[in-house]
C-alpha positions as CSV (number, residue, x, y, z in Angstrom):
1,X,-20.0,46.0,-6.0
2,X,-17.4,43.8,-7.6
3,X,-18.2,40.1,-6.8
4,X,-14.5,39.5,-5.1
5,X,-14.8,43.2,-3.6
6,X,-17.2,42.2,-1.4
7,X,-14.8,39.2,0.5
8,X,-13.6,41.7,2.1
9,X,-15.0,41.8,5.1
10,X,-16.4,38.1,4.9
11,X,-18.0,38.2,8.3
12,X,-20.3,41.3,8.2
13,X,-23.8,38.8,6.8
14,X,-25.6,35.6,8.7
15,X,-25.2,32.1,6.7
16,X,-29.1,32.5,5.4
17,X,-28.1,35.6,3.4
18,X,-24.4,34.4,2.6
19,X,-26.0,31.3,0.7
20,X,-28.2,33.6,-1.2
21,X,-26.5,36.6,-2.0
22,X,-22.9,36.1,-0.9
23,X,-20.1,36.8,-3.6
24,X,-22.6,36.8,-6.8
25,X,-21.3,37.0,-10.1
26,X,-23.4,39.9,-10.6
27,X,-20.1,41.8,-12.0
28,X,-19.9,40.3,-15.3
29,X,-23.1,41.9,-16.9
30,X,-25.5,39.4,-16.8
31,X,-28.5,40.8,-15.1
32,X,-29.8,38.2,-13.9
33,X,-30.7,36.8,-10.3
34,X,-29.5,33.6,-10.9
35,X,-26.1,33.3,-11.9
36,X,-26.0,31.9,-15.9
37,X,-24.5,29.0,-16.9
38,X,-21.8,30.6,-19.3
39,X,-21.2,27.1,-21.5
40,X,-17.9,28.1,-23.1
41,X,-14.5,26.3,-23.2
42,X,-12.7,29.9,-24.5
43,X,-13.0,33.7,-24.2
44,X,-12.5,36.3,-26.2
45,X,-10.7,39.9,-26.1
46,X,-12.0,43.4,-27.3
47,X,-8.9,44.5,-29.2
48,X,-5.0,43.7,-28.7
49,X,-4.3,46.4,-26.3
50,X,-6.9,44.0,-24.2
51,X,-4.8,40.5,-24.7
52,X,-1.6,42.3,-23.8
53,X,-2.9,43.9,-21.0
54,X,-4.1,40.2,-19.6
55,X,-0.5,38.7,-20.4
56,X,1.5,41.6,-18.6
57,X,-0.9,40.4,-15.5
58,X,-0.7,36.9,-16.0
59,X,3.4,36.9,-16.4
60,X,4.1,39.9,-13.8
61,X,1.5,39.7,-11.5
62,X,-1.9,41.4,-11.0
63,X,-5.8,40.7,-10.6
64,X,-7.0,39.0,-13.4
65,X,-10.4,39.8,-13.1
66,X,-11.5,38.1,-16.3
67,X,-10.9,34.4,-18.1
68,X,-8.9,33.3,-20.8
69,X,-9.0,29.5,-21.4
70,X,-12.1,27.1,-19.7
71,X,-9.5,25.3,-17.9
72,X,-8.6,28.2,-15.7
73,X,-12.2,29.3,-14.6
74,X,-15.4,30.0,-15.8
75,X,-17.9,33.1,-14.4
76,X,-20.1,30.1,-12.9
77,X,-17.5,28.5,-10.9
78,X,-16.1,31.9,-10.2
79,X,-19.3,32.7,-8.2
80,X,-19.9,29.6,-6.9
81,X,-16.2,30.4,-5.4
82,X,-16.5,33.7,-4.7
83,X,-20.4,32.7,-2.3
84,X,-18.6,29.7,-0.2
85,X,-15.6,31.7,0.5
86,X,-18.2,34.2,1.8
87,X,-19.9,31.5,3.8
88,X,-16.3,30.3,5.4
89,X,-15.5,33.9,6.2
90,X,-12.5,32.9,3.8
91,X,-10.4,35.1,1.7
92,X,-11.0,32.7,-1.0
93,X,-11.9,29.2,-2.6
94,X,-11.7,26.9,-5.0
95,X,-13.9,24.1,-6.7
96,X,-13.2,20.4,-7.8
97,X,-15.1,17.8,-9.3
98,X,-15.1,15.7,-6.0
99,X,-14.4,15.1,-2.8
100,X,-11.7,13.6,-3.8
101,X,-10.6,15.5,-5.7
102,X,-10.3,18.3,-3.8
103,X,-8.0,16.5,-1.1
104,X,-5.9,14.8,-3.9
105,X,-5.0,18.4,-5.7
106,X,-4.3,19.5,-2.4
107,X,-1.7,17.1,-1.2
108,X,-0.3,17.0,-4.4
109,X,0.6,20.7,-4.6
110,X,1.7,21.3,-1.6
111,X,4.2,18.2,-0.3
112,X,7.2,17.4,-1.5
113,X,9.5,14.3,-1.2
114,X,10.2,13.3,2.2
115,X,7.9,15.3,3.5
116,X,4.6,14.0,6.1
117,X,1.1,14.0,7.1
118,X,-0.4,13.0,10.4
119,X,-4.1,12.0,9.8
120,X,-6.7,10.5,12.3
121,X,-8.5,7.1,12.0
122,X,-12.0,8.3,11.0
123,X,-10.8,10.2,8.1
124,X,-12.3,8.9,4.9
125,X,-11.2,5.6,3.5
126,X,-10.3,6.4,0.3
127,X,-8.6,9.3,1.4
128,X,-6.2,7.6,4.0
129,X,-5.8,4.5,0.9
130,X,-4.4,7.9,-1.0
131,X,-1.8,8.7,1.5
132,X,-0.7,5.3,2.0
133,X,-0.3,3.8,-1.3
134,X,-0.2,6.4,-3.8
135,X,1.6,9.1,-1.9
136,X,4.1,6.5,-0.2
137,X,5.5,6.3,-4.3
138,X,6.6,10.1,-4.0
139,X,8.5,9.6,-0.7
140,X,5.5,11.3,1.6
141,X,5.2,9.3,4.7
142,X,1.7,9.2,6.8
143,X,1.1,8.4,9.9
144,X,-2.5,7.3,11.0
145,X,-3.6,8.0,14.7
146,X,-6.8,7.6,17.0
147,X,-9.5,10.7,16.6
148,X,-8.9,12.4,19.3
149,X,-6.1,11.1,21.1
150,X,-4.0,14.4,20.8
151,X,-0.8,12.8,23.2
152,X,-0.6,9.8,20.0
153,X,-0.8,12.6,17.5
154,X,1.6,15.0,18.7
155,X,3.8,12.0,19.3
156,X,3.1,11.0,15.8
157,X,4.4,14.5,14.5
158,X,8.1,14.9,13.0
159,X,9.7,18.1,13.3
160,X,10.7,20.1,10.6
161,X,9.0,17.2,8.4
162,X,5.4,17.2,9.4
163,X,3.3,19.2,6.7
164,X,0.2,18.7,7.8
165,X,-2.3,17.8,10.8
166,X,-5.4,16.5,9.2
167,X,-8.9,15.3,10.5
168,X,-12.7,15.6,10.3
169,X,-15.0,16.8,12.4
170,X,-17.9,15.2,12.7
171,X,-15.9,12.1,11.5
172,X,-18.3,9.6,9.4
173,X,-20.2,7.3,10.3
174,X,-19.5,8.1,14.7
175,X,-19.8,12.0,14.4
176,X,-16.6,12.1,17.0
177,X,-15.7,16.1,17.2
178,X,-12.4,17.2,17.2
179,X,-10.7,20.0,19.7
180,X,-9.6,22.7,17.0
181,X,-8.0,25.4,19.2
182,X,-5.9,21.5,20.6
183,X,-5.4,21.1,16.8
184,X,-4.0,24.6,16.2
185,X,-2.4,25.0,18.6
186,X,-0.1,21.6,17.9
187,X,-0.2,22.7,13.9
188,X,1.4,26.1,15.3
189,X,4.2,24.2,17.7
190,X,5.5,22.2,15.0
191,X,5.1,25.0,11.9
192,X,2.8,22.4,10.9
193,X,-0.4,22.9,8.3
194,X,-4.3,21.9,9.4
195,X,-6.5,21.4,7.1
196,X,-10.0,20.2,8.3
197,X,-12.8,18.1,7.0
198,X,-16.3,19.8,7.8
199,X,-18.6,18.1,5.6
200,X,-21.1,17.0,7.9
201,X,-21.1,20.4,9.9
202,X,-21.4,22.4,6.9
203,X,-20.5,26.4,7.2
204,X,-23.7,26.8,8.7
205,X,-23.0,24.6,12.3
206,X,-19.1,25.5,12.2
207,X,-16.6,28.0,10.7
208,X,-12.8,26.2,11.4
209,X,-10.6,29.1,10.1
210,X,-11.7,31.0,12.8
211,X,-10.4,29.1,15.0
212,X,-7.0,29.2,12.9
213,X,-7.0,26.4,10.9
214,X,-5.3,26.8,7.5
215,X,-7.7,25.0,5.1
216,X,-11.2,24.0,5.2
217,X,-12.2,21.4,2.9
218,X,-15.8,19.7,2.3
219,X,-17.4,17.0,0.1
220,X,-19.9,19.9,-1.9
221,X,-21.5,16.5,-2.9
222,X,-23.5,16.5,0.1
223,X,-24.5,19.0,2.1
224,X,-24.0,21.7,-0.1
225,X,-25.2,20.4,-3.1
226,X,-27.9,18.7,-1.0
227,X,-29.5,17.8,-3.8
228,X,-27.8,13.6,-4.9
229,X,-27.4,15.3,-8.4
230,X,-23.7,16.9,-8.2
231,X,-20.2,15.3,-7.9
232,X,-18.2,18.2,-6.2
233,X,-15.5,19.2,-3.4
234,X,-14.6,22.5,-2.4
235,X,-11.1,23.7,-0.2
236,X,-11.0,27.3,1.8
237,X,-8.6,29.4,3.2
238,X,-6.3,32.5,2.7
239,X,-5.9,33.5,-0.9
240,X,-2.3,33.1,-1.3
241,X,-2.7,29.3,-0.5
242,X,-5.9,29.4,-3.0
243,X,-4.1,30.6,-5.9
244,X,-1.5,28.2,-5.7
245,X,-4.2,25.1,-5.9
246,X,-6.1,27.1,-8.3
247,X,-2.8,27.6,-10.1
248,X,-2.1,24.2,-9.8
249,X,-5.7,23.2,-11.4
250,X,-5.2,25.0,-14.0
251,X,-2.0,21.9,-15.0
252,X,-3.6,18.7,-13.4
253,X,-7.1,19.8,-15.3
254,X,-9.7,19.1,-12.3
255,X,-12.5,21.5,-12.9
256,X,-15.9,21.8,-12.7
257,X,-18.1,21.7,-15.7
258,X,-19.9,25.3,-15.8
259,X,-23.0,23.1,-15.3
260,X,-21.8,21.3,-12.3
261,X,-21.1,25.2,-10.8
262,X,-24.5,25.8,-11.6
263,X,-26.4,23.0,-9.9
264,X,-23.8,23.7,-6.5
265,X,-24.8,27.4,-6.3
266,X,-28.5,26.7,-6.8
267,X,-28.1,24.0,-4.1
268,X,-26.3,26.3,-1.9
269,X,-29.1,28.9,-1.9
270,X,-31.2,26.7,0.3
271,X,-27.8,25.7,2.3
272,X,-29.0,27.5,5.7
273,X,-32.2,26.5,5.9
274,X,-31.6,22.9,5.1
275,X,-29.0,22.8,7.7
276,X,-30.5,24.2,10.3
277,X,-34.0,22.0,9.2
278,X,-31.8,19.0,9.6
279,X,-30.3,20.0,12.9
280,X,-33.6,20.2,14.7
281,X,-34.9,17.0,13.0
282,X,-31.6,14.8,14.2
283,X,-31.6,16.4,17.8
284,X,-35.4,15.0,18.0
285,X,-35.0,11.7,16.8
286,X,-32.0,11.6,19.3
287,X,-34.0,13.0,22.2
288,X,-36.6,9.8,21.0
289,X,-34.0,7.5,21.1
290,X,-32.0,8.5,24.1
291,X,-35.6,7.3,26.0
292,X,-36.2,4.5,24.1
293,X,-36.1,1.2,26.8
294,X,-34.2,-0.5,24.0
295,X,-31.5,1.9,23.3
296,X,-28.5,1.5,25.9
297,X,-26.5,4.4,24.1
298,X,-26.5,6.7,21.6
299,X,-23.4,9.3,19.6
């Protein structure tokens, strides 16, 4: 089965096997279990015919199920793609170096001048110092509101000007949960774009784009690297709104090194049983602590 074939019907296997097996590069000849890391900056072609073939794609549109330059993908980050889309039960995804990253590229493609985001208080520092400062300079307003106060953040929204509702869930450090269908629902209202931070759930504890939010973004550094050897960040969603980021990566330059692909899809193969390791390990120290004589409260 062709590796993006199989997104077709991206519910139809548990996380345990999705981590494993989901959307493998096993397309591209190699033969192998574990996907290679193909170390290559450029690609060849067979014969002309082949190189006009891509171009006529490439200018008029088409599946381009192949890569020309390392800028604009790489078989390794192709499956590494192709397995968390799987996981998301997305159509697609794409890769970045970090976290950061990740969020940066997407602001960055998508708004415009005069355009804004409504973000709550216990997104990530850095990323809220983003929107303030460096967006403010292209004319993008934000406006920062308390996590789950959903009367402050609809007030906050701006019709016909709001692009985007944004929030994590479970924030970091206070693991406060948001209300997604709430979150759609006002995204929805105001033709407004959600795009969710589920780092610490992972794919495994929660799924936000069935619940009908429009991108899905984690730090890959953590959880699904799960391994404190990888810089990575990862965004989810339909694949028309993917292949305009990935379009857009293929300017600003943000990849992943095929190396950096590799080390995220090994440390996604244990994904589901890390996860769910970790979930049963926090829920007994929390039990211990809840009955602790010295604890008067506990998130």
């Amino acid at each position: 089965m062709n590796s993006r074939d199989s997104q077709a019907n991206p519910r139809s296997i548990g996380a345990s096997t999705a981590s494993v097996h989901g959307g493998a590069a096993r397309d591209k000849g190699f033969h192998s279990v574990t996907t290679p890391i193909v170390q290559s900056a450029t690609y060849t072609f067979s014969n002309t015919a082949e190189v006009i073939e891509f171009l006529d794609k490439k200018v008029y549109g088409g599946e381009l199920n192949r890569e020309e330059y390392g800028r604009y993908g790489n078989p390794s980050s192709w499956s590494l793609e192709n397995r968390i889309a799987k996981l998301e039960g997305a159509e697609d995804a794409v890769v970045y170096p970090s976290g950061m990253s990740a969020v940066t590229s997407l602001f960055l493609t998508v708004l415009r001048p005069g355009t804004h985001i409504v973000m709550t208080d216990d997104c990530y520092r850095r990323t809220r110092q983003f929107c303030e400062t460096t967006l403010e300079k292209f004319g993008i307003e934000t406006s920062i509101v308390p996590m789950a106060d959903y009367d402050a953040l609809e007030a906050a929204i701006i019709p016909k000007k709001t692009r985007f509702i944004f929030t994590e869930t479970p924030t970091n450090p206070y693991l406060r949960v948001a209300d997604l269908r709430r979150l759609v629902e006002l995204g929805k209202a105001y033709r407004a774009m959600t795009l969710l931070d589920t780092t610490f759930a992972t794919p495994v504890n929660l799924r936000p784009l069935e619940y009908g939010v429009d991108f899905v973004m984690h730090s890959a550094t953590k959880y699904i690297g799960g391994h404190n050897d990888v810089l990575a960040g990862v965004i989810a969603g339909d694949k028309g709104r993917i292949k305009a980021l990935k379009d857009a990566r293929g300017i600003l330059g943000n990849v992943v090194d095929p190396h950096q692909a590799y080390l995220l899809e090994r440390g996604l193969k244990t994904l589901a049983v890390r996860v769910r390791h970790q979930n049963q390990a926090g829920l007994e120290v929390a039990r211990f602590l809840e009955g602790h004589r010295k604890i008067d409260g506990l998130y």
